[in-house]
Every structure is written in structure tokens, then in C-alpha cells.
C-alpha positions, -999 to 999 in steps of 0.1 A, spaced: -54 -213 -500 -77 -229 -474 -73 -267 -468 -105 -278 -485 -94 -263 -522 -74 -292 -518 -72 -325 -529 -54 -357 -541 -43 -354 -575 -36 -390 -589 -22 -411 -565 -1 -373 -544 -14 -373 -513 -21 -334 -507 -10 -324 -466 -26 -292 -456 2 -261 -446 10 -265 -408 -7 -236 -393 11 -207 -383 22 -202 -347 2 -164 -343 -28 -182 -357 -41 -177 -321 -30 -143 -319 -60 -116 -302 -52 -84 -321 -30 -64 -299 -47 -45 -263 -74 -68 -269 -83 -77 -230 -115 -95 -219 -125 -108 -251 -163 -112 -255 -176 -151 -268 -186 -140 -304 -154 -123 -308 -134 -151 -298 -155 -175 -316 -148 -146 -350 -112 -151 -341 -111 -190 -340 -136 -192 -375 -107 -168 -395 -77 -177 -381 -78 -218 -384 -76 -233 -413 -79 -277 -422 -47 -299 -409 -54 -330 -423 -48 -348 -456 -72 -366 -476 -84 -397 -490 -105 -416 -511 -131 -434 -490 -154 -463 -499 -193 -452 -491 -194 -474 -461 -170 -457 -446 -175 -421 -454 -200 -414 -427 -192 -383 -410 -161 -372 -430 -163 -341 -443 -163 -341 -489 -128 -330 -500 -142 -318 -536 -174 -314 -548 -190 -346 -559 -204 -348 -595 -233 -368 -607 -218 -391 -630 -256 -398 -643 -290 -394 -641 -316 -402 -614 -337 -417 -623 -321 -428 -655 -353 -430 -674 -391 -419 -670 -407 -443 -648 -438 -453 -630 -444 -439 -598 -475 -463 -589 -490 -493 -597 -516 -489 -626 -516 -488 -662 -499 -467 -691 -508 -452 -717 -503 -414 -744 -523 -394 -715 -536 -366 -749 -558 -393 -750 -574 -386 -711 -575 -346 -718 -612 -340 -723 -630 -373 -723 -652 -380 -688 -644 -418 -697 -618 -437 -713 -617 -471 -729 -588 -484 -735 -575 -518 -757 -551 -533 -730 -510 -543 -744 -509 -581 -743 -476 -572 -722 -463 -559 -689 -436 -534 -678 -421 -541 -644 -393 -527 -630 -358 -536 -640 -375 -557 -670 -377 -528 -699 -409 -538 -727 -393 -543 -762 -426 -532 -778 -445 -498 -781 -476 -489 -768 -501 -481 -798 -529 -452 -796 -557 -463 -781 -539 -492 -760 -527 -489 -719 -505 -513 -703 -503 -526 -666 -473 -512 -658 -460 -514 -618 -439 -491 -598 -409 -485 -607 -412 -500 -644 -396 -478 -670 -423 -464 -692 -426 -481 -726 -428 -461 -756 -462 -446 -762 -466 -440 -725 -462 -408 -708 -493 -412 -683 -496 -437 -661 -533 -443 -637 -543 -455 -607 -548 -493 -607 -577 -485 -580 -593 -462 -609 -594 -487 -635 -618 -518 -639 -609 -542 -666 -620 -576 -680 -585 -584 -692 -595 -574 -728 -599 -532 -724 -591 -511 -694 -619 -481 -686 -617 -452 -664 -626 -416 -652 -610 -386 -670 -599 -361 -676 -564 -372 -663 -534 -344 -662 -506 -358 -685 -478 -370 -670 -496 -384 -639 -482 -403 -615 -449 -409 -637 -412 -402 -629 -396 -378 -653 -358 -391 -662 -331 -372 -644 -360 -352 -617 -335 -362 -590 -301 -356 -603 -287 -343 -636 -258 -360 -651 -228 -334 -640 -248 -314 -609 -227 -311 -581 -243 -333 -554 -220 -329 -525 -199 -299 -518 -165 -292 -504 -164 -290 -469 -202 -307 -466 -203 -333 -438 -218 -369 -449 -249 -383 -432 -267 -421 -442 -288 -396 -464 -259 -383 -483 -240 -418 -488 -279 -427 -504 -277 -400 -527 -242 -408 -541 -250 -445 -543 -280 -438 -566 -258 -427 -590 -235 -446 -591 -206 -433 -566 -192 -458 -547 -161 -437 -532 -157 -401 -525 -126 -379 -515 -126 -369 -484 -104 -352 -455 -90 -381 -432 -108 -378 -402 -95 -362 -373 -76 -375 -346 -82 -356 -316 -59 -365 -280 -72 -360 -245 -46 -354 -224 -51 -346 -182 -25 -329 -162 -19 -323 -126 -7 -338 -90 -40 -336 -79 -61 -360 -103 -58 -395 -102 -73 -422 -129 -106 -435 -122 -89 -471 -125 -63 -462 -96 -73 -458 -54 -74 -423 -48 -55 -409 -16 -72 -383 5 -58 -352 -11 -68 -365 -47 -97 -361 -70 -105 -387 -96 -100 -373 -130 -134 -364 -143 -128 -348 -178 -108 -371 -198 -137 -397 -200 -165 -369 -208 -139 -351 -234 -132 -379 -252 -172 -394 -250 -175 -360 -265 -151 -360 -294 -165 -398 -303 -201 -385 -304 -189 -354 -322 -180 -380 -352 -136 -377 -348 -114 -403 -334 -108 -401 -300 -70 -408 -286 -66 -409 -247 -32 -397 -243 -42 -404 -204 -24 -384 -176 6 -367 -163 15 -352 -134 30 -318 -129 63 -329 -138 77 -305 -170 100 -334 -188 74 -359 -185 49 -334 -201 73 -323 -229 78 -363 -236 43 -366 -243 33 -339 -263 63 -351 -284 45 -387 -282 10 -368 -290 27 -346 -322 34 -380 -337 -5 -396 -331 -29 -370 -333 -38 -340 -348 -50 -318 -324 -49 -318 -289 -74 -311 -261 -58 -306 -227 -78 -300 -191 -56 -282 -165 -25 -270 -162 -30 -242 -187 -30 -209 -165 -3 -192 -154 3 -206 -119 43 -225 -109 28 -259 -119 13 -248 -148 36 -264 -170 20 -267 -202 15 -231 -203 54 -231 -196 66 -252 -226 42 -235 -253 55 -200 -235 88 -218 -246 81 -223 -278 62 -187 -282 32 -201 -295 8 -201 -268 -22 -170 -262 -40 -168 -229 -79 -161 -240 -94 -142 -216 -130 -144 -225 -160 -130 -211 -174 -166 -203 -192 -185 -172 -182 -210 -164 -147 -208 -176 -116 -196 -172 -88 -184 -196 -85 -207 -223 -46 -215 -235 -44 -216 -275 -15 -228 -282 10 -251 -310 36 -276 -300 54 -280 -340 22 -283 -361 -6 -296 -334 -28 -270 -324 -35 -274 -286 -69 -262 -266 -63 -262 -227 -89 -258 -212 -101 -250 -178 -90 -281 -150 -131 -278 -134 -155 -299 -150 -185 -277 -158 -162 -250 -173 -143 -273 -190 -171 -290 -206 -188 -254 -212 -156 -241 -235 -149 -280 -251 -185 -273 -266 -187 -239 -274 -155 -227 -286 -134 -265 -293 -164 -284 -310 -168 -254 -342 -129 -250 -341 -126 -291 -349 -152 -293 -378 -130 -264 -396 -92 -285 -385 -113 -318 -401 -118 -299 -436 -156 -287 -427 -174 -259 -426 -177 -236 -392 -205 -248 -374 -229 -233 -343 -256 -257 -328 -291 -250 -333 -305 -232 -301 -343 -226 -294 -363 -201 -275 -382 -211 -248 -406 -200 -217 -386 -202 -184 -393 -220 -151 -372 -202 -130 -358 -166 -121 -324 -155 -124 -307 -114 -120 -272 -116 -144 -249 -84 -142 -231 -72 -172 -198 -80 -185 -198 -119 -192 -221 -142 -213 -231 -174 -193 -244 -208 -197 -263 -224 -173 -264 -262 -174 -308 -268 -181 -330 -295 -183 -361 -288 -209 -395 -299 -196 -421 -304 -224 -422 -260 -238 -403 -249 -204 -368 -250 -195 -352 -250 -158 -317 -247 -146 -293 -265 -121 -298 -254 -83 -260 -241 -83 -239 -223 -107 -204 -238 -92 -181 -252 -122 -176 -282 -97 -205 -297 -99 -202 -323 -121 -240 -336 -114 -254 -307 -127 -238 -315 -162 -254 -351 -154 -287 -335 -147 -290 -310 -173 -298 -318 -213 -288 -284 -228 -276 -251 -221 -296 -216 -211 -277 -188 -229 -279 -154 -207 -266 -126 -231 -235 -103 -221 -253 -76 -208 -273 -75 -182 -309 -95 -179 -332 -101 -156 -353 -135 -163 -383 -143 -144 -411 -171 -150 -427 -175 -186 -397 -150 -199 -386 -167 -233 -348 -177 -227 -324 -192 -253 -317 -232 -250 -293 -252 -264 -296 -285 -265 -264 -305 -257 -273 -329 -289 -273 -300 -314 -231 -303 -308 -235 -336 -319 
């Protein structure tokens, strides 16, 4: 059963299955693994791993709907004005080029409901909002009427049912608003609070650890000796996973020490629910991470057709599914986005997601051989798109220049000026 057929029932708080150690498994011979195949792979094999809850609308923003949300009324409850004007039985505007009307000693305003009917023959100033009285179905334009407070006249013909609200044109009582798995923007939380909903059940959003490894990389906090490099990704990965909508937990970092590493992924099992690790997840002597998920049995070395990027280490330490990614900046950010960010919306109860991508004319030239899909950090320019002045993974500043990605297919390209080129904006992640 996937996680998001799932749900509290009463006051049982329903956990999601663990998922199952092979659930990174590449089918068997499977070598250099092309990017849609390993992002086919992730979308079938992972399944939800958290529980869920119900959430008060002001909190709900970005959690993804547990079960479908049902309108528990209409909207708008009851045919309404849409502008200011007057009301009145619009068979009475069909044919004739002018109407006179008497005008209703009363007025409907919204939230104050008339008591008394609307004869033939009268109209009513009626404002927006206002439900309409009975006798009215049609409502005019107060700029289209002149009136001497005793009869209102105007141009016809006028279609019936102008400028009115028809009860329930939004919403139908029982139409499913929201739908399993559906994220929640403002614009969604508006749409339940106009009926009424003022909690929905949703997955418990996702906690998410950063965790760096390595001799080498010190905390930005700390000096730095001569032979050390400041650690780089655990403040873009977890800026990231923030702007992604999940919590963020900085597990901060350990050093290439194998006990001190198995102590926190044990502290990390008991915090978060997935884990996003940058270095130490080859298959090198101070690799440890990839040693204790070796351990364990759970851990698959992804070698995918991808630059920037290395193999990726999918892995599970007990029930926390763990990415390791690539220690180098630019490849680490590269894979966090495009094979990490869709993988986390399905683990959070949502629906597999890719970001929107656009085609656009090039401002540079670039050969590609085949074999291996790339992304080159790019900075769009009004309808044209330009890339970074280096393809090294180190380069942090190109990530710091660039506003997107350009997409090179697998096979082999050749790009020149004008050529239309596929960007992707960093934002459409978000």
C-alpha cells in the first residue's frame, strides 16, 4: 500500500512501513545508469516514511494532504451579487430596449439577507456580495441605471442571470477539493477556509539531516589550518532543504573516524527522517560511511551517467534512508537537486515532482561527446541563456553566479549561438 492511502483513523496515529533495504537496488548488470533511469528507479522504489497529522490551516503551508479533502458545503452558499447595481426577475429585460422599474423600499447588502420579496415590476439596489432576495435573479450595472429614488430605468435587453453569483459555482457540497498527496500553497489554505475547513490531515513534514564528513573540511565557525577547506555544502544543503519547504536538521560534521560516524547516524536515526550526507560515500579507505552501510548490506553505489557528479551512495542505516552525495560542491549541489529534491517530495507523502525547464536561444558554444547527460551551471539574460566560464565541480562561484541549469542531452550535441538549449531554473526546485 503506498504511504499516502494512509491516514489517522480516530485518534491511531498511522506510521508508514520502514522501507525495505533493496529499495535502492539497480536491477542486476545494470552499469552506468543513465539520469532518467535512475530518476525511474528512485520514483518506483520509494515510498512515504512519515506519519500524519491533523494540522490547523495556518500551519498547513507546504505539507503535503494526507486524504482527499471534501467540501463540507457550498461556495458560495447562495446566489449572490457580483457587482454593485440593482436586482430584479431579469424575463422582465428579455426584449424591451428600456426598462422602468418601481424601486423595493429596501436594500440587500452583504451579510444582511432581505426578509421581503422582490415583486414583478420592482428592482432593488442590491451591493456586491448581497445574497439575492427573492424575485431576483438579474442584477445591473449601477453605472447603467439612472433613478429618482422612486423608479429605476435602463437599457435592455439584459441576459438573465447577469452579473450574479450562482450558489455552489465554486464548490459543491462533497467535491473533493484537495487530493492525496497535493502539496498546500496560500491559494489552497484559501480554498478550504471558504468552506469552512479549518484543519486538514496531513503527512508530518519532513525532517531532513545534513551531515559532512571528512579530515579535510573544517566548520566555517572554526580557523582553518593550511591543509583544510572550509565546509561548503552543509550550509547550501540545508538553505536548500529549508527553501524546498522541509525542516532542515544540521547534524554538523565528523571526521573520518568510523565510531564517531556510527555514533551519529545512531543520533541522526532518532531525529530525522532522512538523511543527506556530502563526502565520504565512495569506495576509498576513509570512506567510512560507505563502510558501515556496506556493513549493514543496505548501501548501492549509483553510477550514473551525470556531470558534474560522481557515484551517488543510496543507502539505509535501520529505517532512514541515506543520499551521499558527491564531497565537491558543484556536483553535490547538481545531484541534491536533481535526483534528492523529487526523491524527498515522495518520502514527505507527495507526489514525484520534476521542475519546470524552458527552452531558450543560447549565447555561447559548447561540443558535448556521448555517454553522459550534463548540467551546466547558467545565468538567463532577458530570452538568452549563457554558461559559467569553467565546467570544474570546484567552483563554487559558478553556482554563485549562475540562476539555473543548461541541460545538454546524453548523446552527443553540438550548441552554437541562437541554438535553442533547455534551462532550468534553480527556483523551479523550490
Amino acid at each position: 500500500m503506498d504511504c499516502w492511502d494512509q491516514h489517522d483513523k480516530g485518534d491511531v496515529m498511522v506510521t508508514p512501513p520502514p522501507l525495505k533495504n533493496d529499495c535502492f537496488a539497480l536491477p542486476p548488470g545494470v552499469d552506468w545508469t543513465p539520469v532518467d533511469d535512475a530518476l525511474a528507479q528512485l520514483k518506483s522504489a520509494l515510498r512515504c516514511v512519515v506519519s500524519t497529522e491533523t494540522v490547523d490551516i495556518s500551519e498547513a503551508r507546504d505539507l503535503f494532504v494526507a486524504q482527499d479533502v471534501i467540501a463540507p458545503r457550498a461556495s458560495p452558499p447562495k446566489a449572490n451579487s457580483a457587482v454593485d447595481g440593482y436586482g430584479f426577475a431579469g424575463s422582465l429585460a428579455n426584449e424591451e430596449e428600456v426598462i422602468r422599474l418601481a424601486l423595493h423600499p429596501e436594500r440587500a447588502a452583504a451579510g444582511v439577507p432581505m426578509q421581503s420579496a422582490v415583486a414583478e415590476g420592482q428592482a432593488v439596489r442590491i451591493l456586491t456580495g448581497a445574497q439575492l432576495p427573492e424575485g431576483v435573479d438579474t442584477v445591473v450595472l449601477q453605472e447603467d441605471v439612472a433613478t429618482d429614488g422612486q423608479e429605476v430605468v435602463f437599457h435592455g435587453p439584459l441576459k438573465l442571470g447577469a452579473n450574479t453569483r450562482k450558489a455552489g459555482e465554486d464548490v459543491q457540497p462533497a467535491n473533493v477539493m484537495l487530493t492525496t498527496g497535493q502539496r498546500l500553497r496560500a491559494t489552497d489554505l484559501s480554498l478550504a477556509a471558504s468552506v469552512g475547513i479549518s484543519q486538514i490531515e496531513c503527512f508530518r513534514r519532513l525532517r531532513i539531516g545534513v551531515l559532512s564528513t571528512g579530515d579535510e573540511v573544517c566548520d566555517v565557525t572554526q580557523s582553518a589550518a593550511p591543509h583544510q577547506i572550509y565546509d561548503a555544502n552543509r550550509p547550501m544543503l540545508l538553505s536548500l532543504i529549508a527553501a524546498w519547504g522541509f525542516v532542515a536538521v544540521d547534524l554538523g560534521h565528523v571526521n573520518d573516524d568510523r565510531d564517531q560516524l556510527r555514533e551519529r547516524l545512531d543520533h541522526a536515526q532518532e531525529n530525522v527522517d532522512v538523511l543527506l550526507t556530502s563526502g565520504g560515500a565512495s569506495a576509498g579507505d576513509e570512506d567510512h560511511l560507505s563502510a558501515l552501510l556496506s556493513e549493514t548490506g543496505s548501501i548501492e553505489f549509483w553510477r550514473i551517467a551525470v556531470k558534474p557528479g560522481r557515484p551517488l551512495a543510496m543507502g539505509m542505516w535501520g529505517a532512514m534512508p541515506i543520499f551521499g552525495l558527491p564531497g565537491n560542491p558543484v556536483a553535490a549541489a547538481t545531484c541534491a537537486m536533481i535526483f534528492a529534491r523529487p526523491s524527498f517530495n515522495v518520502l514527505a507523502g507527495g507526489h514525484w515532482m520534476m521542475p519546470q525547464s524552458y527552452w531558450v536561444k543560447a549565447s555561447f558554444e559548447k561540443r558535448k561527446k556521448p555517454g553522459r547527460r550534463e548540467y551546466l551551471r547558467a545565468r538567463l539574460i532577458g530570452d538568452q541563456v549563457e554558461v559559467f566560464k569553467s565546467e570544474g565541480s570546484g567552483r563554487i562561484s559558478g553556482l554563485s553566479w549562475a540562476n539555473g541549469f543548461v541541460e545538454l542531452p546524453d548523446h552527443a550535441v553540438t550548441i552554437r549561438h541562437g541554438d535553442l538549449v533547455k534551462f532550468i531554473p534553480f527556483d523551479s526546485f523550490n
